[in-house]
Structures are given as C-alpha cells and as structure tokens.
Kinemage of the C-alpha trace (Angstrom):
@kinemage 1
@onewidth
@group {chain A} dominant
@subgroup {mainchain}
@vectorlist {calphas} color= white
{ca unk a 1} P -89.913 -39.342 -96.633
{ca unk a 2} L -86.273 -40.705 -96.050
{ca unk a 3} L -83.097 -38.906 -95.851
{ca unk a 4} L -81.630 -40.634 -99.176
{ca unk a 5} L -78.079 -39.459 -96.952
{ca unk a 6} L -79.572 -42.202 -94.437
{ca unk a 7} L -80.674 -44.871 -97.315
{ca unk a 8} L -76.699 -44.607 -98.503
{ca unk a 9} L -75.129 -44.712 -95.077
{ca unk a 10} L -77.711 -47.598 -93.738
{ca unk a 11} L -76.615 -49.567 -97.145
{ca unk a 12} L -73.046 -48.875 -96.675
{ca unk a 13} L -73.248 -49.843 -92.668
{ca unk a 14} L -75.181 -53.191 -94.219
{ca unk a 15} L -71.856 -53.756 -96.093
{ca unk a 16} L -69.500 -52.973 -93.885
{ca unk a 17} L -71.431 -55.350 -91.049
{ca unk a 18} L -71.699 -58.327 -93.650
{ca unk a 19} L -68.210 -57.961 -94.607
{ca unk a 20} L -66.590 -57.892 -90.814
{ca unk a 21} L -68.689 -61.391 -90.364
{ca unk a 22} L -66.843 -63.018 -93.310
{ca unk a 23} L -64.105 -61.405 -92.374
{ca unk a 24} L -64.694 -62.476 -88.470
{ca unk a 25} L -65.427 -66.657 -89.997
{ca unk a 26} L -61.823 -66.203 -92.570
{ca unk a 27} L -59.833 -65.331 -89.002
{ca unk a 28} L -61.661 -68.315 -86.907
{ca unk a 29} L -61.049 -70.682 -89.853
{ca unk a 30} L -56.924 -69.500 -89.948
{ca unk a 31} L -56.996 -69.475 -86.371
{ca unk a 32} L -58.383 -73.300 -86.337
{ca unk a 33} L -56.048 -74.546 -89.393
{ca unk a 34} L -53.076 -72.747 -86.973
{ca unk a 35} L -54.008 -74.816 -84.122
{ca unk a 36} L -54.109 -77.926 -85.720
{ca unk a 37} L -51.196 -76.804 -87.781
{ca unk a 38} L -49.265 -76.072 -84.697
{ca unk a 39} L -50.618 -79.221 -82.563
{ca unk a 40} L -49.609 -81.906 -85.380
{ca unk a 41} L -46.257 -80.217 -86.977
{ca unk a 42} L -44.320 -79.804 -84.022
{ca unk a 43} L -41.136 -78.852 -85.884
{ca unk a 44} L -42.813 -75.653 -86.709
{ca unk a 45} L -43.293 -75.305 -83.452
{ca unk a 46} L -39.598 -75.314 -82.877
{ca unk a 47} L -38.646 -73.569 -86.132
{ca unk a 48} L -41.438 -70.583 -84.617
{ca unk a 49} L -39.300 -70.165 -81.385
C-alpha cells in the first residue's frame, strides 16, 4: 500500500512540473516578441538606453 503523504506530494510535484513548462514556453514566447520587438522598433531601443 501507498503512503497517501506520497500520492499528495507526487500530485502536487506533477503540478508544480507542468506549471514551470508553461511557465518556461510564456518566458520563451516574451523573450521572442522582445527580440523582434527590439530588432524592428529601434526607437525603443534608444528610448531603453
């Protein structure tokens, strides 16, 4: 028989791993718009200096 301590700590674990991927694919698709933010808008560039 299982520790139900373990069940409840392997669940939360599960949810903490699932939400650091989104959380990992939300900061690549910032870091993305940035770059193409900061390669076409060059003012901002200058404003950010």
């Amino acid at each position: 028989m299982e520790n139900p301590h373990e069940q409840v700590q392997n669940a939360l674990l599960a949810r903490i791993i699932n939400n650091v991927e989104r959380l990992n694919e939300s900061v690549s698709i910032l870091n993305n718009t940035l770059r193409v933010s900061y390669f076409f808008h060059p003012i901002i560039h200058s404003a950010l200096d």
